[in-house]
N, C-alpha and C positions, 0 to 999 in steps of 0.2 A: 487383701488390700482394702478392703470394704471397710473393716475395722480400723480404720489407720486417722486419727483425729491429729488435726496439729496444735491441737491444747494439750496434747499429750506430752508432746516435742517443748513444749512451753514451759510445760508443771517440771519437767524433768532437769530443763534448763535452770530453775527456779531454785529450787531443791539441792540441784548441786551446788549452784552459788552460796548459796543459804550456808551450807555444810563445808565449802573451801573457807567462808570466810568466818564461821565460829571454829572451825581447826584456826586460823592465825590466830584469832583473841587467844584462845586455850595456851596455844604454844608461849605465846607474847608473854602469860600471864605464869605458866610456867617457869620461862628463862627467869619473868623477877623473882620469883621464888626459892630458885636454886642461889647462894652464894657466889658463884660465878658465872659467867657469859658462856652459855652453852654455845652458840656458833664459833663463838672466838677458842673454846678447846677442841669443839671437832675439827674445824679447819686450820686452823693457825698451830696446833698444838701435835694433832693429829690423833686424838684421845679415841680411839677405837671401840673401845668399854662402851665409855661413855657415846659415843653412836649408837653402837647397839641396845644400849639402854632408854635413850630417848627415840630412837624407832620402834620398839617394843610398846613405848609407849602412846607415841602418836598412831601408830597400828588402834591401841583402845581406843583412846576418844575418836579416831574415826570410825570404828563398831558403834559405839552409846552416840554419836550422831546422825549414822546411816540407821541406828535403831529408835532414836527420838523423831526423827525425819519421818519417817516410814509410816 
């Protein structure tokens, strides 16, 4: 417990924020890029594929974030 700084608690706070809110821009920036409304076919449509596909890929950019973060 000697070791325990709460800038630590702070930096880590920071960092995840940092990294929840460039996964939204990505994603954001993503959907415009595809020709249609990725939430509107996984939800409304029920496109399965395509979930697995944009989780596969939100799975990356949350690596090459948690790896630019680091």
């Amino acid at each position: 417990m000697a070791d325990f700084h709460p800038g630590y608690v702070l930096n880590a706070f920071i960092f995840a924020l940092l990294g929840i809110v460039l996964f939204i821009i990505a994603f954001a920036i993503l959907d415009k890029l595809t020709p249609y409304a990725l939430w509107q076919e996984i939800v409304e449509k029920q496109n399965v594929a395509l979930a697995v596909l944009v989780g596969a890929m939100s799975l990356g950019m949350c690596v090459i974030f948690a790896a630019a973060v680091h």
